[in-house]
C-alpha positions as a Python dict, from the first residue, in 0.01 Angstrom:
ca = {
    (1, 'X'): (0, 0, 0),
    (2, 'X'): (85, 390, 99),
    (3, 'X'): (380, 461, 341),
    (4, 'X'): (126, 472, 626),
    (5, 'X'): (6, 151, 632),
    (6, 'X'): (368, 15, 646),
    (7, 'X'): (435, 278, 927),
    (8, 'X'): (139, 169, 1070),
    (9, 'X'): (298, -242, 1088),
    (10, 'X'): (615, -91, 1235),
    (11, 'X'): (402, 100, 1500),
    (12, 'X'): (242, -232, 1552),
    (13, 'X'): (544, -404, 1611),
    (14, 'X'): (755, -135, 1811),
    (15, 'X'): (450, -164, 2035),
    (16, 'X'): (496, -508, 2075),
    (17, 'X'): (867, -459, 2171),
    (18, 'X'): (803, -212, 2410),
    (19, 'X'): (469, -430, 2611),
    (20, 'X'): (759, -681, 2647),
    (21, 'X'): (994, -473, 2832),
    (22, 'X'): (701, -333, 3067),
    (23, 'X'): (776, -418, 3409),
    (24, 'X'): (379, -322, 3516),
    (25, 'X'): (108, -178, 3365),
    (26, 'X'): (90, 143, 3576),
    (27, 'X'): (-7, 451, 3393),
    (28, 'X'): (361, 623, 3376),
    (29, 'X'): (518, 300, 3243),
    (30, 'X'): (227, 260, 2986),
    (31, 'X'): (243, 634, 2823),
    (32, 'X'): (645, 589, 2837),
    (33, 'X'): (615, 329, 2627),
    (34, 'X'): (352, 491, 2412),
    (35, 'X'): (620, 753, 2340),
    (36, 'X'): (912, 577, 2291),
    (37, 'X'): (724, 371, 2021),
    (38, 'X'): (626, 667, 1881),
    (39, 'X'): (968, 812, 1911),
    (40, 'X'): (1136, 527, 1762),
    (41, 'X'): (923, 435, 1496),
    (42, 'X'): (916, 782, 1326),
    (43, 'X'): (1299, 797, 1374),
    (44, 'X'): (1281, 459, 1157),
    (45, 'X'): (1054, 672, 897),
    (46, 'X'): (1270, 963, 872),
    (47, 'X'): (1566, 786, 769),
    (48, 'X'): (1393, 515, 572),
    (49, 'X'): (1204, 754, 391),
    (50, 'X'): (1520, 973, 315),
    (51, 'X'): (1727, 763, 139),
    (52, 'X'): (1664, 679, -245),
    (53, 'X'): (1950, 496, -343),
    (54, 'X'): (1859, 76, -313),
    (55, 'X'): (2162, -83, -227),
    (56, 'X'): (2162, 205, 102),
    (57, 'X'): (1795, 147, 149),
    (58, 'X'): (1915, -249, 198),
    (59, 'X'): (2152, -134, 421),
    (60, 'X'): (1947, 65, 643),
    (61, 'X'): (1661, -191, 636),
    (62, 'X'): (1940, -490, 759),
    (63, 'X'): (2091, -259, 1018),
    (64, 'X'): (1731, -125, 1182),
    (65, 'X'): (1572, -494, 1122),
    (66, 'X'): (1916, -657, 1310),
    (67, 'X'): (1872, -405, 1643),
    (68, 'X'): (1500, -462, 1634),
    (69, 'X'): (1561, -900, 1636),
    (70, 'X'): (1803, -840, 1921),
    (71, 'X'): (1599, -613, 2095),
    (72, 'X'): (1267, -814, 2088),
    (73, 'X'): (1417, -1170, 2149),
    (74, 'X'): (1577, -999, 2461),
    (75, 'X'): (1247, -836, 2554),
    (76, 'X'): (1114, -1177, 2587),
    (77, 'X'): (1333, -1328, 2810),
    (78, 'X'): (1465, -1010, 3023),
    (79, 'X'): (1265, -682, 2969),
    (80, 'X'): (1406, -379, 2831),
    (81, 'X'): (1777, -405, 2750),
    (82, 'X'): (2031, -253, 3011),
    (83, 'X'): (2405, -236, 3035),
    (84, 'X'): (2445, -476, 3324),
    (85, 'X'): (2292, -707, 3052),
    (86, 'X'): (2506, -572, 2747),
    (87, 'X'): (2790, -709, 2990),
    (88, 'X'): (2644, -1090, 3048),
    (89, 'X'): (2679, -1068, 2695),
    (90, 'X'): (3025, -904, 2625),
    (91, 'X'): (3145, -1128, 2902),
    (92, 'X'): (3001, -1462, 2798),
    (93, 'X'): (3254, -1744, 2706),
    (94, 'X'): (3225, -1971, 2437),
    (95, 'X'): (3117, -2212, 2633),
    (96, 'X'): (2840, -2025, 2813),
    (97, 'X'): (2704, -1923, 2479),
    (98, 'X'): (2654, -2279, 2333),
    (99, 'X'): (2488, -2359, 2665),
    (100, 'X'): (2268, -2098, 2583),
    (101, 'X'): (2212, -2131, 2220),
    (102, 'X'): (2134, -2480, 2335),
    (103, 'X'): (1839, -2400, 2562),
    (104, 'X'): (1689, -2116, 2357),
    (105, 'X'): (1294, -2168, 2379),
    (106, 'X'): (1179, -2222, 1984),
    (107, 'X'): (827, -2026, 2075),
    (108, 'X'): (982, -1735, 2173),
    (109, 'X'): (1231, -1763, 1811),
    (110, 'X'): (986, -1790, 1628),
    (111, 'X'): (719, -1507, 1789),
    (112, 'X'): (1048, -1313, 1712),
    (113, 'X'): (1138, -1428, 1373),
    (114, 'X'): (772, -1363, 1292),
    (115, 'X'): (730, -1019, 1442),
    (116, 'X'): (1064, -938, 1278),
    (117, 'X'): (951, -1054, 924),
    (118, 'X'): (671, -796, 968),
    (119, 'X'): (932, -519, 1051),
    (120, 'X'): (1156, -601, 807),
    (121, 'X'): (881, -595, 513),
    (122, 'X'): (774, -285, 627),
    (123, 'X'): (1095, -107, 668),
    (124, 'X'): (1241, -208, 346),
    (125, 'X'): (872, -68, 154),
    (126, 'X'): (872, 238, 280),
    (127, 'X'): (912, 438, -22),
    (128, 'X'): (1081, 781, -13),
    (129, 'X'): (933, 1127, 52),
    (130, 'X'): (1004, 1478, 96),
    (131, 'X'): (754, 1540, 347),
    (132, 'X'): (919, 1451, 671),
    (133, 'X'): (714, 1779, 954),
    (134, 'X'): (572, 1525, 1075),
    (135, 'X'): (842, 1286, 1196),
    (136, 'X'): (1022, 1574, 1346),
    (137, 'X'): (724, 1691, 1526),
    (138, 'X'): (692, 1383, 1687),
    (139, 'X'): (1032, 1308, 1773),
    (140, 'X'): (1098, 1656, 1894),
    (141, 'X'): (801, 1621, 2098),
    (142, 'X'): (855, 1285, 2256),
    (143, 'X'): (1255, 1363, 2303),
    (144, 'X'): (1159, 1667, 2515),
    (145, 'X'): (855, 1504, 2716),
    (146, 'X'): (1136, 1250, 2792),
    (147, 'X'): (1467, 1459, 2881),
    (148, 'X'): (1230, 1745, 3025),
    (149, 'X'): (1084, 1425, 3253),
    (150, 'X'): (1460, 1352, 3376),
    (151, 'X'): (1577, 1689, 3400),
    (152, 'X'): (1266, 1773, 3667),
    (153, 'X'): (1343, 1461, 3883),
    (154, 'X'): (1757, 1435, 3827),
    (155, 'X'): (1826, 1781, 3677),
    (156, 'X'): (2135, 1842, 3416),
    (157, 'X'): (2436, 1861, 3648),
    (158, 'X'): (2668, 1617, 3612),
    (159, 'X'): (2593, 1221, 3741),
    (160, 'X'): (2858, 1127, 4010),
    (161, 'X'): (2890, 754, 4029),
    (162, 'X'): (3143, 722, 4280),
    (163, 'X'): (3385, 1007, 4440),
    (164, 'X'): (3580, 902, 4121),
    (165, 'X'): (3376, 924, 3855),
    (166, 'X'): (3117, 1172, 3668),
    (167, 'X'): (2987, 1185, 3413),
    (168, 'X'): (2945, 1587, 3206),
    (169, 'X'): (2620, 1834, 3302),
    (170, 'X'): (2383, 1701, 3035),
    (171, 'X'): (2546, 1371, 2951),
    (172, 'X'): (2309, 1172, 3146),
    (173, 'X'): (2000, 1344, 3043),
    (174, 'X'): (2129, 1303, 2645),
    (175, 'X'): (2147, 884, 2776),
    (176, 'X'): (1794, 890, 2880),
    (177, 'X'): (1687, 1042, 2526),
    (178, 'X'): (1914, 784, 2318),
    (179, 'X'): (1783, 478, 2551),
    (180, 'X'): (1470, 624, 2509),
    (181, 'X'): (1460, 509, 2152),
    (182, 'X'): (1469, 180, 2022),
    (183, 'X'): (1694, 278, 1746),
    (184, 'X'): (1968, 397, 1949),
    (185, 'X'): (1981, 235, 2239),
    (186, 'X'): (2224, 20, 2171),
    (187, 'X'): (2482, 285, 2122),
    (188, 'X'): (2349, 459, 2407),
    (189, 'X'): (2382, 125, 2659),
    (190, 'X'): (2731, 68, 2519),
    (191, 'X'): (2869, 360, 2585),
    (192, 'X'): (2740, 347, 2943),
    (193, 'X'): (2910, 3, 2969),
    (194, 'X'): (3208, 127, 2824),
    (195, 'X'): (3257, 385, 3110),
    (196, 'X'): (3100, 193, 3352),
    (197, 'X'): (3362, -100, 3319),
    (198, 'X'): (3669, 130, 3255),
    (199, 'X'): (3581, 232, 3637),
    (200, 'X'): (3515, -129, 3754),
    (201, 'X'): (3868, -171, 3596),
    (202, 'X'): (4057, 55, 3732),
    (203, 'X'): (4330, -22, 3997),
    (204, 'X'): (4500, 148, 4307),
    (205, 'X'): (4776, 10, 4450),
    (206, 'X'): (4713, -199, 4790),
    (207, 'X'): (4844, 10, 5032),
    (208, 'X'): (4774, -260, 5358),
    (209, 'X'): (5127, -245, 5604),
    (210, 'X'): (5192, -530, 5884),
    (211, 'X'): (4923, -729, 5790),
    (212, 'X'): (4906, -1060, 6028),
    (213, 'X'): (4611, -1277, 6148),
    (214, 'X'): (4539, -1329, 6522),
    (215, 'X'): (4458, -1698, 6672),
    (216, 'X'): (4208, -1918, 6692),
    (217, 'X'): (4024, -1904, 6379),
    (218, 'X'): (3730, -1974, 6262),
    (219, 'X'): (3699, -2168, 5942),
    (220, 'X'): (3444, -1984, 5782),
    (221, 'X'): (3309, -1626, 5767),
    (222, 'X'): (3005, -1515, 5606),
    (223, 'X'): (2910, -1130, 5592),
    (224, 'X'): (2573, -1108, 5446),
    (225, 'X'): (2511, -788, 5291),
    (226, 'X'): (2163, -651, 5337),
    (227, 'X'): (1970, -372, 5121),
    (228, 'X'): (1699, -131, 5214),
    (229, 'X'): (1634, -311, 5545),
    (230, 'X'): (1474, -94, 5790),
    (231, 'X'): (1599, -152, 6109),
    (232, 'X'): (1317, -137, 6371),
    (233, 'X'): (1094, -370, 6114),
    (234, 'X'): (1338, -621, 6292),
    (235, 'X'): (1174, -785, 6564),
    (236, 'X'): (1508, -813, 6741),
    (237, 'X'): (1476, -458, 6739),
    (238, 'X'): (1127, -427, 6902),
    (239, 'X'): (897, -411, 6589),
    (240, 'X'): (572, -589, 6699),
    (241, 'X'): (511, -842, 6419),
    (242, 'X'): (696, -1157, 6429),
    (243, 'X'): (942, -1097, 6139),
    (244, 'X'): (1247, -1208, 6298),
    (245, 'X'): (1357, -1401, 6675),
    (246, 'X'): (1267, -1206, 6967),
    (247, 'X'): (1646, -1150, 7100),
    (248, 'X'): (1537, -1276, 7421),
    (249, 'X'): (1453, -1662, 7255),
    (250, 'X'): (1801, -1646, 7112),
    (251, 'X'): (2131, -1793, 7219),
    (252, 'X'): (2391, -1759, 6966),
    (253, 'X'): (2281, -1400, 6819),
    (254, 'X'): (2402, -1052, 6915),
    (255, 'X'): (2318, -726, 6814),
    (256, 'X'): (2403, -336, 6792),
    (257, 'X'): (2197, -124, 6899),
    (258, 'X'): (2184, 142, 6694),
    (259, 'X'): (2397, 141, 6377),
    (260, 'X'): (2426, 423, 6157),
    (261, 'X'): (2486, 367, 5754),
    (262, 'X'): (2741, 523, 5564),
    (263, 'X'): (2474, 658, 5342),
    (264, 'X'): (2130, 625, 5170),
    (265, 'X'): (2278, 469, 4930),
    (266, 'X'): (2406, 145, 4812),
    (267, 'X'): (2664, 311, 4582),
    (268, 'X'): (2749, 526, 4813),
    (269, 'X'): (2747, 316, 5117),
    (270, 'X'): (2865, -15, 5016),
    (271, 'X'): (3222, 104, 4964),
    (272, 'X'): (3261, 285, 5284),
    (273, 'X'): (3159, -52, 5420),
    (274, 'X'): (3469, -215, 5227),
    (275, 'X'): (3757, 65, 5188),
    (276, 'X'): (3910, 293, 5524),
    (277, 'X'): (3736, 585, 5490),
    (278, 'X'): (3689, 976, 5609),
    (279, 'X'): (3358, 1177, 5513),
    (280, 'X'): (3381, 1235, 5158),
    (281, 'X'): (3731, 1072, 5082),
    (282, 'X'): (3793, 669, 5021),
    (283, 'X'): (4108, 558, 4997),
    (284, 'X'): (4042, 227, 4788),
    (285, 'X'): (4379, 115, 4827),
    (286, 'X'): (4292, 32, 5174),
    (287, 'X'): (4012, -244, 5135),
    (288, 'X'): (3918, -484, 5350),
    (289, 'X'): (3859, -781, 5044),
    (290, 'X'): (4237, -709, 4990),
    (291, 'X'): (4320, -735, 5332),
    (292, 'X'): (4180, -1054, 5365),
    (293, 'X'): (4352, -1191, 5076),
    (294, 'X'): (4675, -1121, 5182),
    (295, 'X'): (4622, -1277, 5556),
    (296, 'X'): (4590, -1597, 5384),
    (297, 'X'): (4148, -1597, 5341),
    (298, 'X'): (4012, -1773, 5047),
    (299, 'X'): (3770, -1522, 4936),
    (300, 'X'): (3403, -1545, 4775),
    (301, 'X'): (3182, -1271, 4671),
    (302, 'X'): (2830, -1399, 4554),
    (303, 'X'): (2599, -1112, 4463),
    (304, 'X'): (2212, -1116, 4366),
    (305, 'X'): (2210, -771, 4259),
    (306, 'X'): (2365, -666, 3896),
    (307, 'X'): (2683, -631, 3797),
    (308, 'X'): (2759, -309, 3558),
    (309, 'X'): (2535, 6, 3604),
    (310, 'X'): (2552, 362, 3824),
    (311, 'X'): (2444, 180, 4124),
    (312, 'X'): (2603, -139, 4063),
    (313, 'X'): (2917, -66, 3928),
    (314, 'X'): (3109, 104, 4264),
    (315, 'X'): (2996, -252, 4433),
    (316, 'X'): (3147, -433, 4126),
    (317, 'X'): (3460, -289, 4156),
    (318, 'X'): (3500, -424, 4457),
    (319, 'X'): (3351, -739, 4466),
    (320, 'X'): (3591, -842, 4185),
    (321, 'X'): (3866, -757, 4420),
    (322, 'X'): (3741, -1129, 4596),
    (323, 'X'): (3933, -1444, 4444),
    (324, 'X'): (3634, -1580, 4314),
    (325, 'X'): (3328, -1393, 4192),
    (326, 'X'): (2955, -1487, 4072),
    (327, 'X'): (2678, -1256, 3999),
    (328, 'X'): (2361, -1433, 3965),
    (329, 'X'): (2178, -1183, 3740),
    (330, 'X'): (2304, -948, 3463),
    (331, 'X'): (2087, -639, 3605),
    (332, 'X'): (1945, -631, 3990),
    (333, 'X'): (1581, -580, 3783),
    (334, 'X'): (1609, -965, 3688),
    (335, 'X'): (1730, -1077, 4030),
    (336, 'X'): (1529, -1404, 4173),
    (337, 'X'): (1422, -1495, 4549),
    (338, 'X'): (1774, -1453, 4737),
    (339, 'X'): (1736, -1782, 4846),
    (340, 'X'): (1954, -1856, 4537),
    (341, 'X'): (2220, -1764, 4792),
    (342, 'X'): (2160, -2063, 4991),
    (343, 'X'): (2271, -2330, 4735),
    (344, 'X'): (2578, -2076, 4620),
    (345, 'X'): (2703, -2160, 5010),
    (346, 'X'): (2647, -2482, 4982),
    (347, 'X'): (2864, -2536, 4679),
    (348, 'X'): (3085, -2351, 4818),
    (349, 'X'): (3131, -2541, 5157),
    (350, 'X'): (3165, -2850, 4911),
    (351, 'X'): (3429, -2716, 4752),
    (352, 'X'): (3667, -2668, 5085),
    (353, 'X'): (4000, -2843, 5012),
    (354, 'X'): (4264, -2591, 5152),
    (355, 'X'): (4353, -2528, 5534),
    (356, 'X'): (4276, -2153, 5441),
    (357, 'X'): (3986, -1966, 5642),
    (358, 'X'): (3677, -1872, 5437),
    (359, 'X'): (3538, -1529, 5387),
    (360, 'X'): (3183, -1516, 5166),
    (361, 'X'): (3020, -1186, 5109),
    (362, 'X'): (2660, -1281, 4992),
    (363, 'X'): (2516, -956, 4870),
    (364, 'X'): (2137, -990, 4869),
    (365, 'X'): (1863, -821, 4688),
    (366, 'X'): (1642, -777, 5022),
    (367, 'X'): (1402, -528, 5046),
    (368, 'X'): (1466, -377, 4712),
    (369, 'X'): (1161, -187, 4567),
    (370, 'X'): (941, -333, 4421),
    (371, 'X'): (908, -495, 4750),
    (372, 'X'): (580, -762, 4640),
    (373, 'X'): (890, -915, 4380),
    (374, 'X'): (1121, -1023, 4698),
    (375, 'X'): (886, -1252, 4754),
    (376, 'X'): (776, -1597, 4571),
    (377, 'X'): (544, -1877, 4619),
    (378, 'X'): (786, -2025, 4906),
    (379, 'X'): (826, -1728, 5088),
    (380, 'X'): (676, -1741, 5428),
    (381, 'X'): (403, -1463, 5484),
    (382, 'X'): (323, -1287, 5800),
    (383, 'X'): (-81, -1307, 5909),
    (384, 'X'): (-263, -1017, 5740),
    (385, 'X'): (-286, -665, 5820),
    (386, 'X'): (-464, -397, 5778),
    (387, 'X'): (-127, -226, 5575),
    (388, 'X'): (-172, -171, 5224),
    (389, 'X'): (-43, -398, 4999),
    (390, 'X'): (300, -314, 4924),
    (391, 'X'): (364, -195, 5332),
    (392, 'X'): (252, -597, 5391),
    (393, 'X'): (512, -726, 5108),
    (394, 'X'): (798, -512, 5264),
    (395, 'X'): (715, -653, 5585),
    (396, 'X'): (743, -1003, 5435),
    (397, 'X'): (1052, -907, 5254),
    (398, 'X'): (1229, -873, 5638),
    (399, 'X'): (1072, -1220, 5709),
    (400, 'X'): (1214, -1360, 5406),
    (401, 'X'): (1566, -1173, 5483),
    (402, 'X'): (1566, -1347, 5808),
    (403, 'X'): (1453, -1667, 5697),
    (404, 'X'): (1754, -1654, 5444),
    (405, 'X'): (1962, -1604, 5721),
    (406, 'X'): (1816, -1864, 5962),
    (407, 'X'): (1874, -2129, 5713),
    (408, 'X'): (2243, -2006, 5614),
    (409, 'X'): (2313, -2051, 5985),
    (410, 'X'): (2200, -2437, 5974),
    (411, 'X'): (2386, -2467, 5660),
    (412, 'X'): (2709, -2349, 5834),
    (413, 'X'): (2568, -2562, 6151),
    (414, 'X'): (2567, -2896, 5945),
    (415, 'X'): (2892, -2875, 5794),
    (416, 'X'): (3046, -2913, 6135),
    (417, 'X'): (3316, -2579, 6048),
    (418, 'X'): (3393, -2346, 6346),
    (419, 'X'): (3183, -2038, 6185),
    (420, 'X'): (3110, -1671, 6244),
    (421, 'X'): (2787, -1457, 6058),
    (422, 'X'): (2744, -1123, 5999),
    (423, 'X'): (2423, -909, 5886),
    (424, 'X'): (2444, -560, 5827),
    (425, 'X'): (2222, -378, 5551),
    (426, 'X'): (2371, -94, 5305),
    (427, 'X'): (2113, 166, 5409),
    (428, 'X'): (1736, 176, 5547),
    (429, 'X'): (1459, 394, 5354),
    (430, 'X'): (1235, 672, 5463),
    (431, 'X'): (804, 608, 5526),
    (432, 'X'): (593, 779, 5290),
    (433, 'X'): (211, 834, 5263),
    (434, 'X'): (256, 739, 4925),
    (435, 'X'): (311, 405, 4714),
    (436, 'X'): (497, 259, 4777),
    (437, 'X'): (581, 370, 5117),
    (438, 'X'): (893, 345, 5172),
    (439, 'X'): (1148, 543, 4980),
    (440, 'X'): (1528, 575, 4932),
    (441, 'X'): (1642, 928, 5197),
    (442, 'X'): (1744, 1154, 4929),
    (443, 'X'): (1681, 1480, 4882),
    (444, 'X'): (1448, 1654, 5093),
    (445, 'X'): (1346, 1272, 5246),
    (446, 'X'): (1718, 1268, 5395),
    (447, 'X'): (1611, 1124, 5768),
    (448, 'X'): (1800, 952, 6063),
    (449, 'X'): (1543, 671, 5963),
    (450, 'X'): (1680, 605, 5628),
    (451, 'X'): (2015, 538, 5804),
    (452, 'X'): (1926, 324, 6081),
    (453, 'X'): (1999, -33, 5984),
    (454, 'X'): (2005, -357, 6171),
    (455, 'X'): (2347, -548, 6264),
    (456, 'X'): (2347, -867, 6398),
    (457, 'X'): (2628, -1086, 6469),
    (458, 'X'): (2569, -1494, 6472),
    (459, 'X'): (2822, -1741, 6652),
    (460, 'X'): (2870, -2075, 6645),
    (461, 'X'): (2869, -2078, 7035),
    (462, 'X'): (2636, -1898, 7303),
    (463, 'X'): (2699, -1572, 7342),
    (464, 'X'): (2711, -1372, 7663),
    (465, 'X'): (2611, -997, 7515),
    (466, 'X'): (2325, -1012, 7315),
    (467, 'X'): (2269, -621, 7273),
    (468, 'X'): (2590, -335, 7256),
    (469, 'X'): (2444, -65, 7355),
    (470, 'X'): (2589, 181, 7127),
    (471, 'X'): (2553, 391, 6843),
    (472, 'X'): (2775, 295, 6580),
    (473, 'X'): (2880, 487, 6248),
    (474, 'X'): (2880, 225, 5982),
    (475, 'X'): (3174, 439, 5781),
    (476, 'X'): (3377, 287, 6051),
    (477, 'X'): (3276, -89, 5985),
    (478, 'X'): (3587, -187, 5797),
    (479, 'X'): (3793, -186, 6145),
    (480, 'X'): (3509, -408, 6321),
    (481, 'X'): (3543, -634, 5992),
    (482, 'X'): (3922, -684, 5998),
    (483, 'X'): (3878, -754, 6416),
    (484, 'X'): (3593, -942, 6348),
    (485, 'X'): (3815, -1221, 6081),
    (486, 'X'): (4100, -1193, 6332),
    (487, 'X'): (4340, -951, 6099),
    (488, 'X'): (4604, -679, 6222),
    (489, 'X'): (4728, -410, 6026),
    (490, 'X'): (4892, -89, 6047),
    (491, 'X'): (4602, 126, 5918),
    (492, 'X'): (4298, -94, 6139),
    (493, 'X'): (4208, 41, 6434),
    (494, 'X'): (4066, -139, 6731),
    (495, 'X'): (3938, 151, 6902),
    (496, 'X'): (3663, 209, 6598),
    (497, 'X'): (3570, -166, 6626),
    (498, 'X'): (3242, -195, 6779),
    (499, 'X'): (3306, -543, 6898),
    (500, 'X'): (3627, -503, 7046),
    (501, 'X'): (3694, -388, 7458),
    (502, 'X'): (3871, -63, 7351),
    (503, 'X'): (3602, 69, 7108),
    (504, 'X'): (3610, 442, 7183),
    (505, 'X'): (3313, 583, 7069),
    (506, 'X'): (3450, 957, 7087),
    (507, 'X'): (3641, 862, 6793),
    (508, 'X'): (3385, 800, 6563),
    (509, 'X'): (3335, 1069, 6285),
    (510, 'X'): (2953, 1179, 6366),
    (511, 'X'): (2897, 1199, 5953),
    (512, 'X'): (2706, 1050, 5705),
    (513, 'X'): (2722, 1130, 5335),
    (514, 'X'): (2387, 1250, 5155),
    (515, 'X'): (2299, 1187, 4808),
    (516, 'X'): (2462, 1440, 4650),
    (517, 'X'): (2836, 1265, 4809),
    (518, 'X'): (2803, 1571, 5083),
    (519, 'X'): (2865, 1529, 5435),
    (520, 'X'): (2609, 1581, 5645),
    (521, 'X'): (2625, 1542, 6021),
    (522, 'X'): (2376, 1282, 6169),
    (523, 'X'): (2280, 1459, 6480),
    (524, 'X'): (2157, 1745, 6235),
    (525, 'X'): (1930, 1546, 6010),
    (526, 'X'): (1524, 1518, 6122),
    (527, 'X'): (1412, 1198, 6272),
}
């Protein structure tokens, strides 16, 4: 047999790898993959076919046969490989391997041992040649369709992750090349956990002053942390289909009128929403996780979204400032129904022994795109419309959010605790004409729309004021959080709590910050 009909095996079997991590078949996923086969099998044949000497040719075969096992047996279980799931695996104890090693499913070892055996064969009997255009064409080809493809949508400057952290003008795009090829992406993925974590690990000194806790408590508080919810597909806000209450057939439920999110997005937002704040600047050592730990809270943070990644990692960072932390999924691409969060409460409830008050952040998955995966067989559905398909799902994805809340709140009812709930979503998204219709505001979408989110307060007891009729800048929210759990400190201030008599809303900062970590003012944006 020639060289090309082993190349042709390792096409064969890159192909397979890369149908595995496919999320859909749509026709940009289906020609990336087409080139990053072809990309990282002729990478395979250039240095394969380079090297003379036999006891470097074993070498090379074991190292390039190792990545692909790994790579395939992940593909089967999880899709393509990420660094949110580089760190389940960096981060798994003993323990949690041998549960895993346990449970491994012995059709999808052996489809891999198989397909591996093929690539392996292959690899080691390619013979070696001086005639090697080709495999640079190609590669040269497929590495520019693939940076020139990130460059037009993200461009070359440099990727800021958090006010914090950057990463170099070109870095990012040279990533996306090295992922973009089986052969490297390992190195690639581990060197964007490496800097992702040293970020997630970094530390500023708690800078909280006076800190005491007002009476009565409550025994529990659970802030449930909502993503890409638009705020007037609420039917408490006056949308027309029944995907929430009508705030009228409520008791116990109070909203804002109009809040205003930190930003259009969750990296962005998320830790205005947990640190004192002003426009562009954080100060971190000011957080409100922190705060609550030193007033005496026992503190939870339960996330459905990933852990390590650009998006993930700012919310990481502070999640893990919580006394106990669980993330449910190793990248926010696997996450499952948030219902998940339901049980995680439960346990949790179960688990009270100490006179200390509770705070739980659940941080759901929501209305993440792709909207149709929110949902599950379970899910409740809204009757049909005459939307299109994925404009029905998102829809559905609000009923689903609510329903998740609805069912927390007769959790919290049943275990006979004094609670308090809080919803409030990290940012909306903007209509398009376009699948799939709704879209993150950034860029040229920047709107008032993709920054008006719900906020709803539940309470254990009637409440008198179902609506505050106010706009409220969400950059603010970590003084209506610590007023909310009944904490004083020198650096909260009442008069930017939204639920508190003195809220002054001439105080309020009137900004929002845009995607590139600019302030914009709200008033200025188009509707």
């Amino acid at each position: 047999m020639t060289n090309k009909h082993f190349l042709a095996f390792i096409l064969l079997c890159f192909s397979s790898l890369f149908y595995h991590s496919l999320f859909g078949l749509g026709l940009a996923s289906v020609v990336g993959a087409i080139i990053k086969t072809l990309i990282s099998c002729f990478t395979l044949s250039l240095v394969m076919t380079s090297i003379k000497a036999y006891q470097w040719r074993m070498l090379a075969t074991f190292a390039f046969t190792l990545n692909f096992a790994v790579l395939y047996f992940l593909a089967l279980y999880y899709g393509r490989f990420t660094s949110g799931m580089l760190a389940s695996l960096a981060e798994t104890n003993t323990q949690e391997a041998l549960e895993y090693v346990s449970n491994i499913d012995l059709v999808s070892l052996l489809e891999t041992l198989v397909v591996t055996g093929v690539f392996a064969w292959s690899c080691h009997n390619l013979r070696y040649t001086k005639q090697k255009y080709i495999h640079i064409i190609i590669i040269a080809i497929g590495a520019l369709f693939i940076g020139g493809t990130h460059a037009a949508s993200k461009g070359i400057q440099g990727t800021r992750v958090s006010e914090q952290q950057y990463r170099l003008p070109g870095e990012e795009l040279i990533l996306k090349i090295l992922a973009a090829n089986a052969n490297t992406l390992i190195l690639a993925t581990g060197y964007e956990y490496w800097t992702l974590k040293s970020f997630e690990n970094s530390h500023t000194e708690n800078q909280w002053k006076d800190v005491s806790i007002k009476a009565p408590l409550k025994d529990i508080y659970v802030v449930v942390l909502g993503e890409s919810a638009i705020k007037n597909k609420f039917t408490l806000y006056g949308y027309h289909r029944a995907t929430t209450d009508k705030l009228e057939d409520t008791h116990d439920i109070s909203i804002v009128a109009d809040p205003i999110a930190p930003s259009v997005l969750t990296r962005i937002s998320v830790p205005r929403l947990f640190n004192i704040n002003h426009k562009s600047q954080i100060n971190y050592g000011l957080n409100i996780i922190e705060l609550a730990n030193m007033a005496g809270f026992d503190t939870y943070w339960i996330s459905n979204q990933g852990v390590v990644g650009n998006h993930d990692t700012p919310v990481s960072a502070i999640a893990n400032k919580a006394k106990q932390h669980n993330y449910l999924n190793s990248d926010y691409e696997l996450a499952q129904n948030d219902r998940l969060l339901q049980t995680e409460l439960l346990n949790i409830i179960k688990q009270m022994h100490s006179q200390n008050p509770l705070l739980v952040i659940l941080h759901t998955i929501g209305s993440h795109q792709d909207f149709c995966q929110r949902l599950d067989s379970k899910s409740k559905r809204l009757p049909k419309s005459e939307q299109k398909e994925q404009q029905e799902c998102y829809d559905n994805s609000i009923l689903a959010t609510y329903d998740l809340l609805t069912s927390l709140k007769d959790i919290l009812t049943q275990s006979k605790y004094r609670y308090r709930m809080l919803y409030v979503a990290d940012h909306a998204l903007v209509a398009t004409d376009k699948p799939p219709y709704y879209l993150h505001g950034t860029g040229s979408l920047i709107s008032k729309t993709a920054l008006e989110v719900p906020m709803i307060f539940f309470e254990d007891t009637p409440v008198e004021l179902k609506r505050i009729n106010q706009s409220y800048y969400l950059s603010n929210f970590p003084h209506t959080l610590a007023d909310w759990l009944g904490i004083q400190a020198a650096q909260i201030n009442v008069k930017l709590s939204i639920i508190n008599p003195r809220f002054d809303p001439k105080l309020q900062q009137e900004y929002i910050i845009d995607d590139r970590f600019q302030p914009r003012r709200f008033s200025d944006l188009p509707d």
